[in-house]
C-alpha positions as CSV (number, residue, x, y, z in Angstrom):
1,X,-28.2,13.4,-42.1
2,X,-25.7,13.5,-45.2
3,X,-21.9,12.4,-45.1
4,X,-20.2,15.8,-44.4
5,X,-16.4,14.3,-44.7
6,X,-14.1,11.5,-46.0
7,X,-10.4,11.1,-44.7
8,X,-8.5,8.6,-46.6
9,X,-4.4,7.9,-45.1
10,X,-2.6,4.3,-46.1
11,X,-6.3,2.6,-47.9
12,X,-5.2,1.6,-51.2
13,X,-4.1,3.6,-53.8
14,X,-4.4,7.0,-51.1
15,X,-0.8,6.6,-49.6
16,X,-1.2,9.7,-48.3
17,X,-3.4,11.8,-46.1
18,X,-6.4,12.6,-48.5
19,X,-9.3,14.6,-47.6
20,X,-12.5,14.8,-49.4
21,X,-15.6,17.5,-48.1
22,X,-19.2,16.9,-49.1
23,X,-21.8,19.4,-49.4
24,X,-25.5,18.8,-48.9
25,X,-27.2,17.4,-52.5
26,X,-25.5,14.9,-55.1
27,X,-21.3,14.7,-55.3
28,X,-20.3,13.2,-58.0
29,X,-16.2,12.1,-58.4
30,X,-14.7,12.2,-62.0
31,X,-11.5,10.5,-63.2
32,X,-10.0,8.3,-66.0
33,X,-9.6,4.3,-65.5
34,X,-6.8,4.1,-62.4
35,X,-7.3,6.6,-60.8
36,X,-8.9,5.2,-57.5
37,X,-12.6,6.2,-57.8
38,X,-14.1,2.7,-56.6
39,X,-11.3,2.9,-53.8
40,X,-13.8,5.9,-52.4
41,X,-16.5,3.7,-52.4
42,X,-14.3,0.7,-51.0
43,X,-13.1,3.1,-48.7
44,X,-16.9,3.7,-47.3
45,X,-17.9,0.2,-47.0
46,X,-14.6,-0.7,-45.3
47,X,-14.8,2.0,-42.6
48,X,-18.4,0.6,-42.4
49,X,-17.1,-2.8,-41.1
50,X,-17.0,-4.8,-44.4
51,X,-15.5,-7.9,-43.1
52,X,-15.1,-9.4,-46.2
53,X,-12.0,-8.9,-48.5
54,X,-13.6,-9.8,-52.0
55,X,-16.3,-7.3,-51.2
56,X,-13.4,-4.8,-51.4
57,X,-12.1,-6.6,-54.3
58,X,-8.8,-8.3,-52.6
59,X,-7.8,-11.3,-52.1
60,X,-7.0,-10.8,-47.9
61,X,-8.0,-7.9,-45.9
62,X,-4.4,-6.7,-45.7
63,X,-5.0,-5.5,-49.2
64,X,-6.6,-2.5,-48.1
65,X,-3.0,-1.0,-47.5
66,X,-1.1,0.3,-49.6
67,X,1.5,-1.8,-50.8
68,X,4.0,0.7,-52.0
69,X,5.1,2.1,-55.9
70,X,7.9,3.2,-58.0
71,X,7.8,6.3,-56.2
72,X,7.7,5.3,-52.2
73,X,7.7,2.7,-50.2
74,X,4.6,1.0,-48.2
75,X,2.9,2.2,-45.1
76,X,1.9,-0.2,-42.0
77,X,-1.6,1.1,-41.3
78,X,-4.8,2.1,-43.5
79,X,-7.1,4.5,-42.0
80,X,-10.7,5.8,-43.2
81,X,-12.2,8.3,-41.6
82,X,-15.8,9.2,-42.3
83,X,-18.3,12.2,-40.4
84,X,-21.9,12.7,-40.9
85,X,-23.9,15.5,-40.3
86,X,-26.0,14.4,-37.4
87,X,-27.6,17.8,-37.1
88,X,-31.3,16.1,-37.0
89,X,-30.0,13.3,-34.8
90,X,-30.9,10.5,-37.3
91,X,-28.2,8.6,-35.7
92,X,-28.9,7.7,-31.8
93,X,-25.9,9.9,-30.0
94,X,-25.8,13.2,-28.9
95,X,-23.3,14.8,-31.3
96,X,-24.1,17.0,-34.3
97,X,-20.9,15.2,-36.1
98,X,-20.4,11.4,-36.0
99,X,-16.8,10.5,-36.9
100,X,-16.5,6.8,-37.5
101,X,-13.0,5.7,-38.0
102,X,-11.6,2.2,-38.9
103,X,-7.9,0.9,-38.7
104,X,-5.8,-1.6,-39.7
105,X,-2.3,-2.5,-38.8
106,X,-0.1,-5.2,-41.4
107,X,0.3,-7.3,-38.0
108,X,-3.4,-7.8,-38.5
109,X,-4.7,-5.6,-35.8
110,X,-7.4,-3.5,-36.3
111,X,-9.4,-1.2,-34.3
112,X,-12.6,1.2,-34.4
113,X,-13.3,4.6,-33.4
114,X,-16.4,6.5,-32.7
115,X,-15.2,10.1,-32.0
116,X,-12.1,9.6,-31.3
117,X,-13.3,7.2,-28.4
118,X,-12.3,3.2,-29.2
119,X,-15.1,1.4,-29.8
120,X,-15.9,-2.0,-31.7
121,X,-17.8,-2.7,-34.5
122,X,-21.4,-3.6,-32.8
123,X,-21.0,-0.1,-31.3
124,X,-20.4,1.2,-35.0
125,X,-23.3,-1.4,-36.2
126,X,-26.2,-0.4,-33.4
127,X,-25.5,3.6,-34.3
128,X,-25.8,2.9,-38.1
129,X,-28.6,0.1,-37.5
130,X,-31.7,2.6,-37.9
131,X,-29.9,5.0,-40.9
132,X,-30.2,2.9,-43.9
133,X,-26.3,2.9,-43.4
134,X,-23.9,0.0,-43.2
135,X,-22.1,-3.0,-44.8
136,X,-25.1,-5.1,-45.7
137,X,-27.7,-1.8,-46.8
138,X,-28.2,-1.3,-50.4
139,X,-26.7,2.6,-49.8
140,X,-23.8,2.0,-51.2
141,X,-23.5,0.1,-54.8
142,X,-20.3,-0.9,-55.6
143,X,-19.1,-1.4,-59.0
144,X,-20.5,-4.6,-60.5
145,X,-23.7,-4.4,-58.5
146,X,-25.9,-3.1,-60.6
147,X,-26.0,-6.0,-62.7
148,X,-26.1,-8.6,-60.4
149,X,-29.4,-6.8,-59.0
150,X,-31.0,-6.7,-62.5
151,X,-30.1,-10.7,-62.9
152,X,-30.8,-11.9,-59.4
153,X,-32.8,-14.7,-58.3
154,X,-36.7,-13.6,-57.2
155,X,-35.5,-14.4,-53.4
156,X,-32.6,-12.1,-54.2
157,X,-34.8,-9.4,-55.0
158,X,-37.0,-9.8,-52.0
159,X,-34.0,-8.7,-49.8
160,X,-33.4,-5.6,-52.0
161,X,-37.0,-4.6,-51.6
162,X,-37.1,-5.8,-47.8
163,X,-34.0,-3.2,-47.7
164,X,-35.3,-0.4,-49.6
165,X,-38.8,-0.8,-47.3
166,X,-36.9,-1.1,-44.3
167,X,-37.7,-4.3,-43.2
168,X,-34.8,-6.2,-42.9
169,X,-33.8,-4.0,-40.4
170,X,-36.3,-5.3,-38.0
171,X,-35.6,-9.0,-39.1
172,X,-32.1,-8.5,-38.1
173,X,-33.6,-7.3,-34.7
174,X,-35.5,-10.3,-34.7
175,X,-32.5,-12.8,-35.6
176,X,-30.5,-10.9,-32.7
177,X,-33.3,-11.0,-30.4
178,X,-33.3,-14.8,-31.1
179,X,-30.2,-15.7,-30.5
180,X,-30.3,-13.8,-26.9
181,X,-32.9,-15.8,-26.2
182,X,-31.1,-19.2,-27.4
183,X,-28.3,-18.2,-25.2
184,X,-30.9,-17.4,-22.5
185,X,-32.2,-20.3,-22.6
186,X,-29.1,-22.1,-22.2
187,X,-27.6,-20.6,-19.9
188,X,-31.2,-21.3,-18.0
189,X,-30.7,-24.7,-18.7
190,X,-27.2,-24.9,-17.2
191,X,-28.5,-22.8,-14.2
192,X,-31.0,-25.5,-13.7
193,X,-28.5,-28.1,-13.9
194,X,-26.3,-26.3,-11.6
195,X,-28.9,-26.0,-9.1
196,X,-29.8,-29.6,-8.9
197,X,-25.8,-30.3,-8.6
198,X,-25.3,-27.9,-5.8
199,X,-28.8,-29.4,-4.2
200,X,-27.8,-32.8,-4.7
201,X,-23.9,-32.2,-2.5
202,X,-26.1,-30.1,0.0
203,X,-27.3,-32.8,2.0
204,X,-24.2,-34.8,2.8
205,X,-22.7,-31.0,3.4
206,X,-24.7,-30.4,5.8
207,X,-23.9,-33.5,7.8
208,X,-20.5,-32.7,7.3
209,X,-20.8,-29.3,9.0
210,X,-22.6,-30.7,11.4
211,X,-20.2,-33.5,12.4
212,X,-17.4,-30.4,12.0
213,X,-19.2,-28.5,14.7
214,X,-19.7,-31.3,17.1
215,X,-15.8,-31.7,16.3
216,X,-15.4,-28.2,17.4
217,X,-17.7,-28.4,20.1
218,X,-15.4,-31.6,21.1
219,X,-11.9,-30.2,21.3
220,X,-12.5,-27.4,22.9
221,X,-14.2,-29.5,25.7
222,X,-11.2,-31.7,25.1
223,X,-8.7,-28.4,25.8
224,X,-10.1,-27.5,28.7
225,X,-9.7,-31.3,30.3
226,X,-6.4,-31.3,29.6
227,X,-6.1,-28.3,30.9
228,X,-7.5,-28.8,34.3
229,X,-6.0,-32.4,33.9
230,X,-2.4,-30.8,33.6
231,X,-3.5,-28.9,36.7
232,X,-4.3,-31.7,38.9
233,X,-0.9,-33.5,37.6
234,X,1.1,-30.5,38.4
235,X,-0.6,-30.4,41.8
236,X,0.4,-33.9,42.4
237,X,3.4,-34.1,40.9
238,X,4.3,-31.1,43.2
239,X,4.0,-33.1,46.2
240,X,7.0,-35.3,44.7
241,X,9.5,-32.8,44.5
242,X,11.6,-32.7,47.8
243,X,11.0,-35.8,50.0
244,X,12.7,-39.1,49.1
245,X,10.8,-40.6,45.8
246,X,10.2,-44.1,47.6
247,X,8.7,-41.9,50.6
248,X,6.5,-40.0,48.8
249,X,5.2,-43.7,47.0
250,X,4.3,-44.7,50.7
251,X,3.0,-41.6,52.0
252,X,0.9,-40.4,48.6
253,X,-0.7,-43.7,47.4
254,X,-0.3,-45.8,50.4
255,X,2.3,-48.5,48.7
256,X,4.2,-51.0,50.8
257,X,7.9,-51.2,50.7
258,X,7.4,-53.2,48.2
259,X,5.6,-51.7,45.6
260,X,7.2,-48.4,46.3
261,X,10.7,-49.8,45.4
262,X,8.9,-51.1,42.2
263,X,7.5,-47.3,41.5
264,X,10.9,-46.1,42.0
265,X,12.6,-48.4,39.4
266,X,9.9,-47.7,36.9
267,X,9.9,-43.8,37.4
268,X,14.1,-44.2,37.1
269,X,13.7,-46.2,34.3
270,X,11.7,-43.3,32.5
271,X,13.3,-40.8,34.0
272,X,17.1,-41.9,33.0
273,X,16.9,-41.3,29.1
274,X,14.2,-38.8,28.9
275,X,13.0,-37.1,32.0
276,X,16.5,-35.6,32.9
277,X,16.0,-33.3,29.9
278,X,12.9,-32.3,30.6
279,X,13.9,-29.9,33.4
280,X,14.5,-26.0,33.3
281,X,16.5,-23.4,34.7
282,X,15.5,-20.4,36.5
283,X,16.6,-17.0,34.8
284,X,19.5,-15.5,36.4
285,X,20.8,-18.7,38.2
286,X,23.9,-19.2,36.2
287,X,24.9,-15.5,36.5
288,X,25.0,-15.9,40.3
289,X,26.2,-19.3,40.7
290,X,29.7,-17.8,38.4
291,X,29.4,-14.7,40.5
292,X,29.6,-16.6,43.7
293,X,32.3,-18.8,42.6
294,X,34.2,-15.4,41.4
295,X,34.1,-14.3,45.1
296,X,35.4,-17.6,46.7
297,X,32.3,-19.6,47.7
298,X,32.4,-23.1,47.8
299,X,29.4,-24.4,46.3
300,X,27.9,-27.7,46.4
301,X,24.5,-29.4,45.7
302,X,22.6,-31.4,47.7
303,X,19.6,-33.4,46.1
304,X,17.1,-36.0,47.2
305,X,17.7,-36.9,43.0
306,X,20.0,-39.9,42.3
307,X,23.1,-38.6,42.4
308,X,24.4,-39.9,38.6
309,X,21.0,-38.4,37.4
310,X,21.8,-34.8,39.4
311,X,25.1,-34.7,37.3
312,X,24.2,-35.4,34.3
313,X,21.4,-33.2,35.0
314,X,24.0,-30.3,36.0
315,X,26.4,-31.4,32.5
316,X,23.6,-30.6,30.6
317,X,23.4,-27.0,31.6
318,X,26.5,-26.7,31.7
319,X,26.4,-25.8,35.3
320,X,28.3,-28.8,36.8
321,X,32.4,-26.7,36.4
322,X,30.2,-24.2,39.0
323,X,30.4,-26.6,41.8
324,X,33.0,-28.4,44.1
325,X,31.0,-31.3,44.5
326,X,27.0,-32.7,43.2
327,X,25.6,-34.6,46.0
328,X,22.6,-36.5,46.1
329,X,20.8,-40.1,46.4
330,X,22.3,-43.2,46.0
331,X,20.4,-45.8,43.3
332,X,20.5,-48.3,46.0
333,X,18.1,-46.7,48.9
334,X,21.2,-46.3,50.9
335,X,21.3,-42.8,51.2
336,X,17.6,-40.8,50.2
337,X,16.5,-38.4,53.1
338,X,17.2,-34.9,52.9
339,X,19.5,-35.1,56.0
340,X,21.6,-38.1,55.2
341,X,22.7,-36.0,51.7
342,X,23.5,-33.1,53.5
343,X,25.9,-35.1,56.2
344,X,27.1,-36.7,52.9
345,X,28.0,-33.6,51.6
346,X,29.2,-31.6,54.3
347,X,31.4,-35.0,55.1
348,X,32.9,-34.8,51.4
349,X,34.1,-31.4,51.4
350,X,35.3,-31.5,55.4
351,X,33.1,-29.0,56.8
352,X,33.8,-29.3,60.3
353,X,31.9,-26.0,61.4
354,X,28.0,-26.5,60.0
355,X,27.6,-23.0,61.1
356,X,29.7,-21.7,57.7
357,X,27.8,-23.2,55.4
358,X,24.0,-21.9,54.2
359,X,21.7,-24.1,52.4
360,X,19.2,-22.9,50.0
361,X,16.5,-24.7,48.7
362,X,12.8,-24.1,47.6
363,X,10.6,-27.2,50.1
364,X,10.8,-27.4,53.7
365,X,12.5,-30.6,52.7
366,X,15.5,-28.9,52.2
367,X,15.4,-26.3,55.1
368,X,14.5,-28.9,57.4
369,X,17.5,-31.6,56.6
370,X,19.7,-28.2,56.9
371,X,18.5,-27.2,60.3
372,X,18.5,-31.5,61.6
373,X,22.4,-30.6,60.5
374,X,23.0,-27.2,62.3
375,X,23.0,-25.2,59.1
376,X,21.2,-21.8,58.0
377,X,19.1,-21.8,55.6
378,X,17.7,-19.5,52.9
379,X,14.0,-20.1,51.6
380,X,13.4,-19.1,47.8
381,X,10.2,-18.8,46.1
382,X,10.3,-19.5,42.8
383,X,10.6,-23.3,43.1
384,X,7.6,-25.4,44.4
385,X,7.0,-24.3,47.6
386,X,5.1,-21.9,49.1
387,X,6.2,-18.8,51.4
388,X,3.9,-20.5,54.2
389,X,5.4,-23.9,54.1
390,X,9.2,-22.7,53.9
391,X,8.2,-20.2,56.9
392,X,6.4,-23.0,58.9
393,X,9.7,-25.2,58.3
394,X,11.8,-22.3,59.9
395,X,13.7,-20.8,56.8
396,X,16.2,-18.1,58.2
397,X,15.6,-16.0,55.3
398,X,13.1,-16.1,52.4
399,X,14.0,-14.0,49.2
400,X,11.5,-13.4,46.1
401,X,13.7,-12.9,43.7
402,X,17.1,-13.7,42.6
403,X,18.4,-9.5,43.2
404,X,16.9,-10.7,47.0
405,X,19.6,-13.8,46.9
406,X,22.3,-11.9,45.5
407,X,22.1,-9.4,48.5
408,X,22.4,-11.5,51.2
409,X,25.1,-14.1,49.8
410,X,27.7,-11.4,48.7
């Protein structure tokens, strides 16, 4: 191995792009006082990853560019570029050239390069590490060296020799193996520590995941009660729908006048600023209650609900303009069954001829009142009841859907 090349560009006192070419055997490099011979050696250690700026005798690394003349103006980067001949693979890579370059920006920025390829200075350090090669070898002797070698301390010495027998290589190896195992060893250390931490939260963790999963295990057992509790209330509350409120008390849970008059006032006293809201409409009833009224049908309601609650019910939707007249119960238990708010009704608007009017209503409740007054009556089944107990209550008609409805009434 011998150094085949030098390229010098921006370092020192080469402004610009110098090349120098090596042959095999001794090179020596002639020139008065000036004229930049140490900055060839500079140059060498520099691109070797000299780190130090008095080494390269300067006072900060910027030095090392050049800083401009008379003649031109400065440059912004310093570059060295050195090859060996690696022909006999002295150096550990597979290339018969190694080109080692080194630059360095004014910002301060540097950067190495092995080949062409960026690499940092360990990289450049662990391919000159078994040449003899590099910043802290004796291979390169700067100016002033000589003498400091000839009146150097005894311990001084023993490094030049360790050097020149190779030996401070390997203690470098050893110092580097050291300090991976230091920083073995503590991050062993921390591992250990870590492990007792992690160890020490595990327990109470465990419990915690335990108590999540009986959580877990809970709600969903509490879902599914709710569930077939909503069931059973909807099933019950079902039963309510239709016959007089006080009536179904009686009938349902066996109350006395009594206590079914108290029921009454207590589901009324919920019912009047919450429960009115709580009902829906049916899709499409709207659109045929105004197509009805479009065609001339007189429409009225008839409800086993308090009548003030049925209109405010029928405000809310907005469905109250669609009828002549809301009828339904009166608050004082004057006026509940089915029968007695149809007579109302028909009495109200003076329908003298039961036979022109149709009612239509979703519990035999409703068809049965209708028939006790004469009146036809149309079963639908998307309410409450089923299509065997409006058929068992003798519905004239019963529809499925609101298409059904629309074809008989117009």
């Amino acid at each position: 191995m011998y150094l085949k090349s030098l390229t010098l560009k921006g370092f020192k006192s080469f402004a610009d792009k110098t090349q120098m070419v090596f042959d095999p055997g001794l090179t020596v490099v002639v020139g008065p006082n000036g004229s930049g011979k140490s900055n060839v050696s500079d140059s060498i250690l520099w691109v070797l990853g000299e780190q130090s700026a008095k080494m390269l005798r300067g006072q900060a690394m910027e030095d090392v560019i050049f800083s401009g003349s008379s003649a031109r103006g400065a440059v912004g980067v310093a570059e060295v570029t050195l090859v060996l001949d690696n022909s006999d693979h002295t150096l550990p890579i597979d290339f018969s050239e190694v080109g080692i370059t080194r630059r360095m920006y004014r910002s301060g920025e540097s950067e190495y390069l092995i080949n062409g390829a960026p690499s940092r200075l360990m990289d450049v350090q662990d391919i000159l590490h078994d040449s003899g090669l590099g910043k802290d070898t004796h291979s390169i002797i700067s100016q002033g060296k000589l003498d400091s070698i000839l009146s150097s301390r005894p311990e001084e010495r023993r490094e030049l020799i360790e050097e020149a027998a190779d030996i401070s290589k390997h203690r470098r190896r050893k110092q580097r193996s050291m300090r991976k195992l230091a920083s073995m060893d503590e991050n062993l250390s921390r591992a250990k520590l870590l492990s007792r931490e992690i160890s020490r939260q595990l327990k109470p963790l465990e419990r915690q995941v335990d108590k999540a999963k009986r959580a877990h295990d809970l709600e969903d057992e509490l879902k599914g009660l709710r569930v077939q509790l909503a069931v059973d209330d909807l099933r019950t509350l079902c039963r309510f729908i239709g016959p007089p409120l006080k009536e179904s008390f009686r009938d349902f849970y066996g109350m006395d006048d009594e206590q079914a008059a108290r029921a009454v006032a207590l589901t009324r006293e919920y019912f009047a600023p919450r429960g009115i809201f709580e009902n829906r409409l049916y899709e499409g009833i709207p659109e045929l209650l105004t197509e009805l009224q479009a065609a001339g049908c007189m429409l009225a309601m008839a409800t086993s609900k308090p009548e003030p609650f049925a209109r405010q019910i029928a405000e809310h939707f907005h469905l109250a303009d669609r009828f002549t007249l809301i009828g339904g119960a009166t608050m004082d238990g004057t006026r509940t069954a089915k029968r007695d708010v149809v007579r109302h009704v028909l009495d109200a608007l003076g329908v003298e001829d039961p036979t022109a009017a149709v009612m239509i209503g979703d519990r035999r409740y409703d068809i049965e009142g209708a028939a006790a007054e004469g009146i036809a009556s149309i079963g639908v089944l998307w309410g409450y009841g089923s299509l065997e107990e409006l058929a068992a209550a003798g519905a004239g008609q019963i529809v499925g859907t609101i298409p059904e409805l629309r074809a008989l009434l117009l």
